[in-house]
PAFIVO-417386 format. One record per residue: residue in three letters; x, y, z of N, C-alpha, C in turn; residue number from 1. Coordinates in steps of 0.02 Angstrom, whole numbers, plus 50000, padded with zeros to 5 digits. Layout:
N
<node "ala",<X,Y,Z>,<X,Y,Z>,<X,Y,Z>,NUM>
...
***
This chain:
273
<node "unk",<50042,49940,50000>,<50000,50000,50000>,<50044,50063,50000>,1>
<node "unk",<50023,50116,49971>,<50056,50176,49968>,<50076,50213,50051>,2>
<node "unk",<50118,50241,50038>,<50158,50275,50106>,<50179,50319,50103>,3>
<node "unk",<50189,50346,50046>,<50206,50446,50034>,<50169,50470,50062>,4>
<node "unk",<50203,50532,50078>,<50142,50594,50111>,<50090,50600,50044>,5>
<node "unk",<50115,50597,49978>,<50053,50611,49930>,<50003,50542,49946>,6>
<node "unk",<50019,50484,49943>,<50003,50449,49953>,<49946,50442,50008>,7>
<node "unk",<49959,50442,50072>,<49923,50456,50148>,<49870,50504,50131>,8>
<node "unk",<49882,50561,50127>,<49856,50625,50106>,<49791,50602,50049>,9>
<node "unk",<49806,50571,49990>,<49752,50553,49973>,<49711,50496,50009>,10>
<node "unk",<49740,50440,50040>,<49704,50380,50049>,<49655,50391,50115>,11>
<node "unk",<49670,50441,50153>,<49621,50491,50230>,<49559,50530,50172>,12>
<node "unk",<49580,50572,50121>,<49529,50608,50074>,<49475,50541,50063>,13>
<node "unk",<49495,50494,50025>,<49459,50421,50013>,<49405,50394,50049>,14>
<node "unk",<49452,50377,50117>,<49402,50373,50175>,<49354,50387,50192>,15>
<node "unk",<49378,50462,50195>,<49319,50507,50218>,<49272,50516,50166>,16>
<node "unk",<49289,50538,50096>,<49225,50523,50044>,<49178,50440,50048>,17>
<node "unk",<49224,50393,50061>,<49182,50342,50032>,<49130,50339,50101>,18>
<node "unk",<49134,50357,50184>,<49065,50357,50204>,<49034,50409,50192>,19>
<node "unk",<49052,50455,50160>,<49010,50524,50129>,<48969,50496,50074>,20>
<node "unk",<49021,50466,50022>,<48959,50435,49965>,<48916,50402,49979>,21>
<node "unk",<48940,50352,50011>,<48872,50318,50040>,<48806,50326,50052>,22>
<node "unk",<48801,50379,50076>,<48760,50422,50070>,<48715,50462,50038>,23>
<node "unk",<48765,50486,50010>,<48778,50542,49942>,<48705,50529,49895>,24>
<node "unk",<48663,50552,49869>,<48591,50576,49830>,<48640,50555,49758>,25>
<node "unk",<48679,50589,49747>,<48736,50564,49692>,<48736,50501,49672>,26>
<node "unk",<48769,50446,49729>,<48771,50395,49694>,<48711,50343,49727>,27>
<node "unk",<48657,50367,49745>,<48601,50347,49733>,<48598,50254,49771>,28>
<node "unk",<48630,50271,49831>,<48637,50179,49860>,<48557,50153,49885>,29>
<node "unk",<48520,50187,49884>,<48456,50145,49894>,<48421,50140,49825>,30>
<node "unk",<48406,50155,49769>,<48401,50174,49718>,<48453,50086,49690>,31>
<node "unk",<48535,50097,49699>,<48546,50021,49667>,<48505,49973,49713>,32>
<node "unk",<48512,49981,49782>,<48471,49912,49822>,<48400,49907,49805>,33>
<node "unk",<48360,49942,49761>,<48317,49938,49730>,<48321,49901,49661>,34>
<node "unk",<48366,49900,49624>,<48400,49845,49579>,<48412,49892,49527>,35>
<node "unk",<48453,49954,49527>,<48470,49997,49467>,<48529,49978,49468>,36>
<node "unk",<48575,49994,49406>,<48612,49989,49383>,<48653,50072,49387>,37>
<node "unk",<48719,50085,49423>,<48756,50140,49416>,<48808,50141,49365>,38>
<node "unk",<48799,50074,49306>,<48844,50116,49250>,<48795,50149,49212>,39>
<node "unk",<48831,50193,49162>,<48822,50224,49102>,<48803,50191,49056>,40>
<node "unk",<48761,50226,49003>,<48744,50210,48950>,<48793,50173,48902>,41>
<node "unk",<48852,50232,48905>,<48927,50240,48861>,<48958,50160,48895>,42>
<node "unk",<48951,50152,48941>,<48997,50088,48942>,<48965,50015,48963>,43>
<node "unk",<48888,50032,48953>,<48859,49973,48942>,<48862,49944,48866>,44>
<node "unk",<48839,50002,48826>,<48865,49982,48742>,<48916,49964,48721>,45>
<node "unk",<48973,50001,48774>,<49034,49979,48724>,<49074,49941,48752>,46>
<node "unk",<49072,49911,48825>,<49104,49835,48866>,<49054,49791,48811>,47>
<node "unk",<48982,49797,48829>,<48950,49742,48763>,<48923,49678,48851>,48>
<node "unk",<48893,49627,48819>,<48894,49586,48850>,<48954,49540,48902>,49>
<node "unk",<48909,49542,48978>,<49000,49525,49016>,<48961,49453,49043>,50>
<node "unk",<48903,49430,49026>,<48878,49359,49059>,<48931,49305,49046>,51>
<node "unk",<48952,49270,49105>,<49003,49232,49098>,<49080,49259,49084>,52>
<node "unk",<49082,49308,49093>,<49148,49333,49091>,<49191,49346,49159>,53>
<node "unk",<49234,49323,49155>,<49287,49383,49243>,<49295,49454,49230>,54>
<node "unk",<49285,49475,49270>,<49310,49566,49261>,<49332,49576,49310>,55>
<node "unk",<49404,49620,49317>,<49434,49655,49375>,<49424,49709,49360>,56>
<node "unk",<49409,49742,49411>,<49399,49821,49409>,<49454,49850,49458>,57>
<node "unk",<49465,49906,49429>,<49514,49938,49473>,<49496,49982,49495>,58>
<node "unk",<49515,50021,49546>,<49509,50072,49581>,<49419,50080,49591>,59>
<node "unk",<49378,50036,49620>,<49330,50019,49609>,<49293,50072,49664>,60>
<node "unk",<49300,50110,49698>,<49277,50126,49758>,<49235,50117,49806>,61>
<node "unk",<49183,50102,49833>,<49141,50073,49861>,<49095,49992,49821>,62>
<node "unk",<49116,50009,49759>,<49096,49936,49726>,<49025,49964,49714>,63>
<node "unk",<49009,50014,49663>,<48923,50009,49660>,<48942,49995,49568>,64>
<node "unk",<48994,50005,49540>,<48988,49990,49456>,<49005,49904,49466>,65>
<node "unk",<49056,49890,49509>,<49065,49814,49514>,<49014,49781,49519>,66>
<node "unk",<48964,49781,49561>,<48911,49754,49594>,<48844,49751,49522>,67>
<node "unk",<48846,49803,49473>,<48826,49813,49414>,<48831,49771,49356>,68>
<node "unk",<48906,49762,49376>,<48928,49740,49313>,<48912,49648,49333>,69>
<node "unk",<48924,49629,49406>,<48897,49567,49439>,<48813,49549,49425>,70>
<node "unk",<48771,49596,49422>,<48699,49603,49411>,<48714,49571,49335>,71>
<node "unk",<48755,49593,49291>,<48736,49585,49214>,<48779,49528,49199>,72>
<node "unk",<48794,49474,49258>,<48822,49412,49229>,<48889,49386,49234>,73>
<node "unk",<48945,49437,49267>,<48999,49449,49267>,<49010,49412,49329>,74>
<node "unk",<49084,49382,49363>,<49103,49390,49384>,<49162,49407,49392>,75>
<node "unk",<49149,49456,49456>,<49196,49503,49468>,<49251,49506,49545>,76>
<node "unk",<49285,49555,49520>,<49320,49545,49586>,<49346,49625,49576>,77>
<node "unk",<49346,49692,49645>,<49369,49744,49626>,<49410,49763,49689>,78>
<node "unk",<49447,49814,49676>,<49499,49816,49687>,<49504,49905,49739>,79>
<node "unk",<49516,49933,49802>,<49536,49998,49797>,<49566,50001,49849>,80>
<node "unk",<49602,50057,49847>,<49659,50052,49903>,<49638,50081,49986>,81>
<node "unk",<49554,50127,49976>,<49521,50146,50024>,<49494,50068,50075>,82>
<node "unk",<49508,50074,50148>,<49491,50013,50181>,<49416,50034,50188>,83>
<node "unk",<49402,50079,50201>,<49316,50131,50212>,<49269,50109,50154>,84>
<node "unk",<49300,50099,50108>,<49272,50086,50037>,<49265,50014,50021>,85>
<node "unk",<49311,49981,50036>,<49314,49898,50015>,<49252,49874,50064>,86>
<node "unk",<49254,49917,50132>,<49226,49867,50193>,<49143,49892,50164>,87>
<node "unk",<49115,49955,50144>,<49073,49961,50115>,<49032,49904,50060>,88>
<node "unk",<49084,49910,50019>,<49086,49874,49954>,<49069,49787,49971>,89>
<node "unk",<49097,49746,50001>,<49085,49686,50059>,<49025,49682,50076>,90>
<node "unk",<49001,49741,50143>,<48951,49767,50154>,<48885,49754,50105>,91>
<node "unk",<48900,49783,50053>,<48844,49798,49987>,<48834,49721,49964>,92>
<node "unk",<48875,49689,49935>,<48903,49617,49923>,<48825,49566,49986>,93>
<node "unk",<48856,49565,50031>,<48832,49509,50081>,<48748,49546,50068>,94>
<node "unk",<48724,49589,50105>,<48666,49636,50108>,<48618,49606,50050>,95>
<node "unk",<48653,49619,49978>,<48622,49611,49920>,<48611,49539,49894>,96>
<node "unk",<48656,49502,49922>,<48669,49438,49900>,<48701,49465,49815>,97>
<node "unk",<48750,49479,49797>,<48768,49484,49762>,<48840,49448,49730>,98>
<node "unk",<48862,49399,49739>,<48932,49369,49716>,<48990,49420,49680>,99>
<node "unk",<49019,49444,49735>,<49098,49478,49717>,<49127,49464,49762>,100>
<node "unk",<49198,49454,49738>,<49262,49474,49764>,<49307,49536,49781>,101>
<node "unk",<49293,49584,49836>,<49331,49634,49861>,<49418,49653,49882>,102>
<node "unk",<49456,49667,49872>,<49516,49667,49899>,<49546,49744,49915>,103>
<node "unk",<49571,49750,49956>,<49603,49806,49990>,<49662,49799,49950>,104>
<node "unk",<49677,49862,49914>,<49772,49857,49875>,<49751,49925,49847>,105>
<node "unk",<49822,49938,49821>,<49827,50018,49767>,<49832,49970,49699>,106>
<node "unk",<49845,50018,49660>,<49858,49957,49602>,<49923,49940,49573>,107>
<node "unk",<49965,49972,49618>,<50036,49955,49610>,<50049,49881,49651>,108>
<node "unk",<50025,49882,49691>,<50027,49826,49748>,<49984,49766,49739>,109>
<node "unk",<49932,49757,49693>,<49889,49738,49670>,<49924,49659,49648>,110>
<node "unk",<49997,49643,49617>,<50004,49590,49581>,<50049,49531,49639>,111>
<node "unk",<50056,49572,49706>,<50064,49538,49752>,<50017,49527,49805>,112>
<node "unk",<49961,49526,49805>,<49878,49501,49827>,<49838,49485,49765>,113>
<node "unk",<49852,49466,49739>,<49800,49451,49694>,<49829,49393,49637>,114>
<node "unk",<49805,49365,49628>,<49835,49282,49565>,<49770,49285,49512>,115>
<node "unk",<49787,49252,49464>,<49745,49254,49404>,<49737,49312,49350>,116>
<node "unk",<49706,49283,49294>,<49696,49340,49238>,<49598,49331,49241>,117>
<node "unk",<49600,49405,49206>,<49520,49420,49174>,<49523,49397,49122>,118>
<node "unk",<49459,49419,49100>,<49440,49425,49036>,<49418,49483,49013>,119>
<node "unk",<49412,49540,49071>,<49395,49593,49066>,<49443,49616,49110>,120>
<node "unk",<49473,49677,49097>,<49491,49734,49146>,<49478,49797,49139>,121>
<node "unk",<49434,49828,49200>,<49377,49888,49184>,<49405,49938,49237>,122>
<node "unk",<49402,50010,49215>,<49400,50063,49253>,<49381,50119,49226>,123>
<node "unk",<49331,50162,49276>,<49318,50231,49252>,<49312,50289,49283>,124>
<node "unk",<49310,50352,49246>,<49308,50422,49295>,<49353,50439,49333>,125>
<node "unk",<49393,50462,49330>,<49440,50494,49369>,<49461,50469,49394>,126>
<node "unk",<49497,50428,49370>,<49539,50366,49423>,<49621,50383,49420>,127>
<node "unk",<49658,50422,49331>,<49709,50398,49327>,<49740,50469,49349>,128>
<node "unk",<49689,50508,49373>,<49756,50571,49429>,<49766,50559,49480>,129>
<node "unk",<49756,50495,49481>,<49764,50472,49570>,<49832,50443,49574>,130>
<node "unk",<49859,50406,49493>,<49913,50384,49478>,<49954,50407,49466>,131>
<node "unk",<50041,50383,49510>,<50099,50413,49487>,<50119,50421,49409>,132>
<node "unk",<50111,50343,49392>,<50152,50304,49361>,<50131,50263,49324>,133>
<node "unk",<50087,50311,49249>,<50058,50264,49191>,<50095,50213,49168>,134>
<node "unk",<50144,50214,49143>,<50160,50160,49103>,<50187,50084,49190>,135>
<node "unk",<50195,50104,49229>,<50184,50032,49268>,<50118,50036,49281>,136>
<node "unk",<50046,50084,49270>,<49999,50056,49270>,<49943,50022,49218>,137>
<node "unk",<49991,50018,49165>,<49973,49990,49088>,<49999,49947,49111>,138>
<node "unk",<50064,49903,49127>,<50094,49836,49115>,<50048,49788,49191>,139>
<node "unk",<50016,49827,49214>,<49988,49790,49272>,<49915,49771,49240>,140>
<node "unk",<49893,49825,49210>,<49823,49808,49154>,<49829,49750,49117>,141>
<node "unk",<49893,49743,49078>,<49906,49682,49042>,<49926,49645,49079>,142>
<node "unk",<49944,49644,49148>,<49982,49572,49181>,<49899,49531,49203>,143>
<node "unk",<49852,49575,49224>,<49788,49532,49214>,<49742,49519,49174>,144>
<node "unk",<49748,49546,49108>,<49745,49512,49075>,<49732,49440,49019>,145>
<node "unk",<49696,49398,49032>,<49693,49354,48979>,<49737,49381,48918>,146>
<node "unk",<49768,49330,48880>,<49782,49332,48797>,<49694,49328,48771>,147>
<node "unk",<49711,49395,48744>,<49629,49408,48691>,<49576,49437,48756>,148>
<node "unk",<49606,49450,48806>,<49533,49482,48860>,<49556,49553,48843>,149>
<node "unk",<49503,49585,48856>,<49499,49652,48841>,<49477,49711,48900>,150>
<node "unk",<49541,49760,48886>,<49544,49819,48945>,<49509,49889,48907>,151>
<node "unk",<49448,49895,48974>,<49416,49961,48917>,<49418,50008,48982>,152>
<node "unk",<49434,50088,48988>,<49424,50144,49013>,<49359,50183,48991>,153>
<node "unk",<49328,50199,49035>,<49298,50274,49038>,<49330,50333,49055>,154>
<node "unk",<49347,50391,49061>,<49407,50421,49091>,<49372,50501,49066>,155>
<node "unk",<49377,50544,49128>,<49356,50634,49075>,<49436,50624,49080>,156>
<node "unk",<49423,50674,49018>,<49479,50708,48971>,<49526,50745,49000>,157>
<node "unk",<49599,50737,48987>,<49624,50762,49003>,<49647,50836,49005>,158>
<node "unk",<49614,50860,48927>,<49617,50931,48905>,<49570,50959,48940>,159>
<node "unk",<49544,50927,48980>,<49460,50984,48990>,<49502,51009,49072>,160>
<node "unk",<49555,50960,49088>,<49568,50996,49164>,<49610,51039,49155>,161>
<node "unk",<49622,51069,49095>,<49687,51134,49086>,<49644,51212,49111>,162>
<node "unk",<49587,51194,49114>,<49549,51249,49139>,<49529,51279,49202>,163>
<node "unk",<49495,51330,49209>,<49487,51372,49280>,<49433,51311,49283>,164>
<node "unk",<49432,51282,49356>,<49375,51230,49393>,<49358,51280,49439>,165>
<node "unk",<49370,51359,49455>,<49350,51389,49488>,<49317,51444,49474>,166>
<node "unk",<49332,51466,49417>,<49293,51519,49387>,<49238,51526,49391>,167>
<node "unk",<49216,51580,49411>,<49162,51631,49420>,<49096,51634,49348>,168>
<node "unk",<49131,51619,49301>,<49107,51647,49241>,<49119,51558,49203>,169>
<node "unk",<49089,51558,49140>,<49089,51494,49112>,<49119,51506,49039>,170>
<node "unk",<49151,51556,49042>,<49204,51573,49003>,<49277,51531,49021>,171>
<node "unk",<49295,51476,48960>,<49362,51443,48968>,<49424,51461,48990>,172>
<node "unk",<49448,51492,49034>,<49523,51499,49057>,<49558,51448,49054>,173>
<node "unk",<49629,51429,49020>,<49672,51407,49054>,<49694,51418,49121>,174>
<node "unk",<49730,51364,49166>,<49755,51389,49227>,<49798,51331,49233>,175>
<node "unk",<49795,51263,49232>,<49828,51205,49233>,<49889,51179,49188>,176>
<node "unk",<49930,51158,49194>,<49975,51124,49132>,<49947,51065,49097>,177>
<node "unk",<49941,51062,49039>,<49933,50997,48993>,<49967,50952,49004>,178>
<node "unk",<50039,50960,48995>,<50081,50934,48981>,<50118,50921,49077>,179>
<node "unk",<50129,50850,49077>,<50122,50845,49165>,<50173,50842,49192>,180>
<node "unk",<50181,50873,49260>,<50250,50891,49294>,<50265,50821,49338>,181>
<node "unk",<50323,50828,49341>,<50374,50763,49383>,<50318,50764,49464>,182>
<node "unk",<50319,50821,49490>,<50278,50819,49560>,<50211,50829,49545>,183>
<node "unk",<50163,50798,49592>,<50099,50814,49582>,<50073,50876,49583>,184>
<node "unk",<50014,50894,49561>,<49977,50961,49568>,<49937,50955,49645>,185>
<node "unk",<49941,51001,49678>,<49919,50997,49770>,<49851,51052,49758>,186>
<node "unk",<49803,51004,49808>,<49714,51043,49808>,<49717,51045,49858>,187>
<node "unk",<49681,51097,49869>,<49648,51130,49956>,<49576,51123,49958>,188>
<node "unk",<49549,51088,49977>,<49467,51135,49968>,<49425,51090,50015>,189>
<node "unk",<49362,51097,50032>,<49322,51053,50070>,<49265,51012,50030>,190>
<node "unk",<49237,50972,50034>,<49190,50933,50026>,<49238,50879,49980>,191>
<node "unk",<49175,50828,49921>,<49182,50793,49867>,<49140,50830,49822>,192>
<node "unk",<49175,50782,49755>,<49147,50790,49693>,<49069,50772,49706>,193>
<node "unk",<49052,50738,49749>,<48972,50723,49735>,<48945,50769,49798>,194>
<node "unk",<48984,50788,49850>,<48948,50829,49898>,<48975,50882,49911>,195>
<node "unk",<48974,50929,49900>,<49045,50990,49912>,<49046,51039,49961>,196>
<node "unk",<48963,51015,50000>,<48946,51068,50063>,<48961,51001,50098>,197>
<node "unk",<48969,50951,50135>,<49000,50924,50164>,<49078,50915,50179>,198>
<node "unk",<49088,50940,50226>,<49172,50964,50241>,<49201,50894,50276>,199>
<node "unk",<49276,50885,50236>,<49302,50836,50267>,<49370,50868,50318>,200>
<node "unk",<49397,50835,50350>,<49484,50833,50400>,<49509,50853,50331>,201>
<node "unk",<49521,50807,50267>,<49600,50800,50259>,<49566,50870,50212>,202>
<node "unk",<49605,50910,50185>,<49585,50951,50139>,<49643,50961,50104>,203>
<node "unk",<49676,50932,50106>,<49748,50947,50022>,<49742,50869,50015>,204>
<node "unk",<49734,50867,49959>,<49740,50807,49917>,<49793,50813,49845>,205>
<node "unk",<49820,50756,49811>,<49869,50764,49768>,<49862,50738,49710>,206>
<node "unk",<49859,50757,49626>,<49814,50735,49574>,<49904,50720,49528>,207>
<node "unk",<49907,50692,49493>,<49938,50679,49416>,<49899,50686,49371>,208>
<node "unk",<49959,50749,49308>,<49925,50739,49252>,<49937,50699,49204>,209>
<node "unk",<49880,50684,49168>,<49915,50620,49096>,<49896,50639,49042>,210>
<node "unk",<49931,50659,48998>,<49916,50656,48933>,<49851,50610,48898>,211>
<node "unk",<49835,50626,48857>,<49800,50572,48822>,<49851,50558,48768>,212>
<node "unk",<49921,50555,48778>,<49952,50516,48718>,<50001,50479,48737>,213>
<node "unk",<49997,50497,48809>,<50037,50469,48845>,<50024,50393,48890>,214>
<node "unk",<49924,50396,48882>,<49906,50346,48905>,<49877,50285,48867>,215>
<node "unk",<49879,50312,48798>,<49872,50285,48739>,<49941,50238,48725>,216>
<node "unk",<50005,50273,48728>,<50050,50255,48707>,<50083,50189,48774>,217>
<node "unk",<50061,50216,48832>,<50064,50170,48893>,<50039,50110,48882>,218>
<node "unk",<49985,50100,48853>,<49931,50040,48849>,<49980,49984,48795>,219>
<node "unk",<50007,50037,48755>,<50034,49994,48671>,<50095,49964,48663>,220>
<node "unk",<50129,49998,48730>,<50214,49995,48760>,<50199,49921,48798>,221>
<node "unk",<50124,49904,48827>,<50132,49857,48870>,<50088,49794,48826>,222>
<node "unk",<50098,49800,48771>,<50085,49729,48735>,<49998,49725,48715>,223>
<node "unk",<49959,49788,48714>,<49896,49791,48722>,<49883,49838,48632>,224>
<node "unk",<49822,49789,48613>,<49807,49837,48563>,<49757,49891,48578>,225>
<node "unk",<49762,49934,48545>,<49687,49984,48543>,<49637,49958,48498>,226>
<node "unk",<49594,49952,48515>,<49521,49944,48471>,<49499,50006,48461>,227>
<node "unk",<49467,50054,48496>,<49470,50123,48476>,<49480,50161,48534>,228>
<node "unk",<49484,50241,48515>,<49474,50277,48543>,<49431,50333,48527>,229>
<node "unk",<49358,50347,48588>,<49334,50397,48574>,<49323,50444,48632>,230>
<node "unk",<49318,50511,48589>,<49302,50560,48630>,<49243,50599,48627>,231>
<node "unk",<49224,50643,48690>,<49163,50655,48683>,<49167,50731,48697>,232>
<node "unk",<49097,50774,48683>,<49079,50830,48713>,<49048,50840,48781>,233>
<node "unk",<49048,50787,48825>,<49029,50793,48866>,<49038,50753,48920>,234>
<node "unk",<48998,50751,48997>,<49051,50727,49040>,<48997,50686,49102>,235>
<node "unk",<49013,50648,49127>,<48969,50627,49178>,<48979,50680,49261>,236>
<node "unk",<49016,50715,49259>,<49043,50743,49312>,<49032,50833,49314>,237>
<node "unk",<48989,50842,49335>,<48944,50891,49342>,<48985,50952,49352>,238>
<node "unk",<49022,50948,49396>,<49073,51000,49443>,<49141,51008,49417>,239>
<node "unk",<49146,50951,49355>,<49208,50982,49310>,<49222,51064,49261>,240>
<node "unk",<49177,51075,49266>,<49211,51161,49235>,<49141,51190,49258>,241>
<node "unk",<49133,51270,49266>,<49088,51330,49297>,<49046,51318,49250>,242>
<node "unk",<48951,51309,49275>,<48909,51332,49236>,<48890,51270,49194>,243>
<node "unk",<48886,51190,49215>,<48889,51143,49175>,<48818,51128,49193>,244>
<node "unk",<48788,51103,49131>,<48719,51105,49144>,<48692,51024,49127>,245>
<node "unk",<48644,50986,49135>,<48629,50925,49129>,<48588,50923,49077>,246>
<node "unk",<48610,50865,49010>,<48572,50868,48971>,<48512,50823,48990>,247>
<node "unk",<48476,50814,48918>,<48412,50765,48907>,<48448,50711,48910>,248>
<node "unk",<48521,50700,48883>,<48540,50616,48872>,<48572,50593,48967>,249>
<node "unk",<48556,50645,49007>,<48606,50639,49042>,<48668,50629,49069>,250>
<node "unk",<48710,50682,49023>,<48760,50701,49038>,<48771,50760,49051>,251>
<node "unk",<48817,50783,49088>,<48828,50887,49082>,<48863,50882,49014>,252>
<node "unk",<48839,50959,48987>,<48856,50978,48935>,<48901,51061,48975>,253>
<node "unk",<48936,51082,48925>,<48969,51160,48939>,<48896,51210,48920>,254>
<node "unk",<48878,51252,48981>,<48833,51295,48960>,<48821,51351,48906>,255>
<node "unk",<48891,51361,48886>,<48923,51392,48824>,<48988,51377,48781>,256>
<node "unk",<48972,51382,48732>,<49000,51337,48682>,<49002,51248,48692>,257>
<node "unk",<48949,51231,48687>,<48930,51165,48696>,<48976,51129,48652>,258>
<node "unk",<49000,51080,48647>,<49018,51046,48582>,<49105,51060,48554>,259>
<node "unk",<49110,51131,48603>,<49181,51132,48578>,<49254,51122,48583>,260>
<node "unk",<49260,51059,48659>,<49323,51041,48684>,<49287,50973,48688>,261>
<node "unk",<49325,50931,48705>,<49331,50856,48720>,<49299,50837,48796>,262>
<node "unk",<49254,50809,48832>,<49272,50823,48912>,<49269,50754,48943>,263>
<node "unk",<49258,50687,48882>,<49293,50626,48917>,<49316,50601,48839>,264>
<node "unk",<49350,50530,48863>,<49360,50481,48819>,<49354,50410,48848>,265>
<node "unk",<49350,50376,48783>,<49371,50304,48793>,<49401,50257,48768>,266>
<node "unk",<49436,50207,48816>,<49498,50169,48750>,<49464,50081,48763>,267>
<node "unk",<49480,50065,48700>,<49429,49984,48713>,<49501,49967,48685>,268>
<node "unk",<49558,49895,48731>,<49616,49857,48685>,<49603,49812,48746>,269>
<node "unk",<49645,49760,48668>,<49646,49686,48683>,<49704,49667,48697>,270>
<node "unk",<49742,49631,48751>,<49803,49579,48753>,<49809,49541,48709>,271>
<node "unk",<49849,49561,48653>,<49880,49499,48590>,<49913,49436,48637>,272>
<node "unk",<49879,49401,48607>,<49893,49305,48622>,<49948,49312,48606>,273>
***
């Protein structure tokens, strides 16, 4: 498990969000124990059918997309380095009668607790600024792997965080670097992404930036093909730039100039046999 101060610093932030989510109107936990489903549209179409398949998920957080993806036939097993979150996730598991496998790890640490390959390896939303170190977290994607199983991301965009997330106005500022520095970028602020008037202890938390060519090229370095990559105008994450408004398809859209930056993507590749 991680032990840097960046490290610590985020994994107390974790904590404290995942009994906040729990909660949270956001991610809607009586609503799944009612038998909904918390993935997306976008990555029910394009994972495709998982009945009879393994899927590891990574950085899974409380387990409500795992537990989803278990509803539609899968078995699964997910993965996060929050103990607040796994014991939740367990929690949800037994409660529901639902068949998963939970494990406490980061995902660097991940290939010494854990044995076997997927057939799926799944992760989404804001997972990879949590990461030092893309390209050892591509060769860990392929170390589970099946030959011919397939690793698909959801992920917002990396260009869309070069902007003011604080601005007043819904006019685009730059303020961030694209292009990502050796040390992390350091946040101050209170609440979560799903609750932001709820104040936590830790309040500096620590993000990495990644390219999108950098995580493309990570995936291809570690023996993985791309099937595609797409990008979108829009974002599941409400509180990513000033003034984001919710469409009819349900997603936020930019309240002005709709349509004209990128604000997620997705990469669908396979482990060549």
């Amino acid at each position: 498990m991680t032990t840097d101060r960046y490290g610590q610093a985020n994994l107390n932030l974790w904590n404290e969000w995942a009994i906040i989510h729990e909660k949270s109107a956001s991610y809607d936990v009586e609503g799944f124990k009612s038998g909904k489903l918390s993935l997306h549209q976008l990555e029910l179409e394009e994972v495709g059918d998982v009945s009879g398949k393994s899927l590891l998920h990574l950085q899974c957080h409380f387990g409500l997309d795992t537990l989803s993806w278990a509803r539609l036939g899968a078995t699964v097993t997910g993965i996060d380095f929050s103990d607040k979150a796994i014991e939740i996730a367990r929690r949800l598991s037994c409660e529901l009668d639902i068949p998963a496998t939970f494990i406490l790890s980061d995902v660097y640490g991940l290939p010494d607790v854990l044995d076997g390959q997927f057939d799926i390896v799944f992760t989404s939303y804001g997972v990879l600024c949590w990461l030092r170190d893309i390209g050892r977290w591509a060769h860990i994607v392929a170390h589970f792997l099946k030959p011919g199983g397939m690793f698909y991301i959801a992920e917002l965009h990396p260009f869309a965080y070069v902007f003011d997330d604080e601005a007043d106005t819904p006019e685009l500022k730059v303020r961030y670097p694209y292009f990502g520095q050796s040390e992390p970028l350091e946040f101050e602020g209170d609440g979560s992404y799903a609750e932001p008037e709820t104040p936590v202890s830790q309040r500096v938390h620590y993000e990495w930036d990644h390219r999108l060519g950098e995580i493309v090229t990570a995936l291809i370095d570690a023996g993985l093909r791309i099937e595609f990559l797409h990008e979108f105008p829009y974002t599941v994450d409400g509180s990513m730039l000033p003034s984001m408004q919710l469409g009819d398809d349900g997603y936020y859209h930019l309240s002005e100039g709709d349509g004209i930056i990128p604000l997620m993507y997705s990469i669908k590749a396979q482990k060549l046999a």
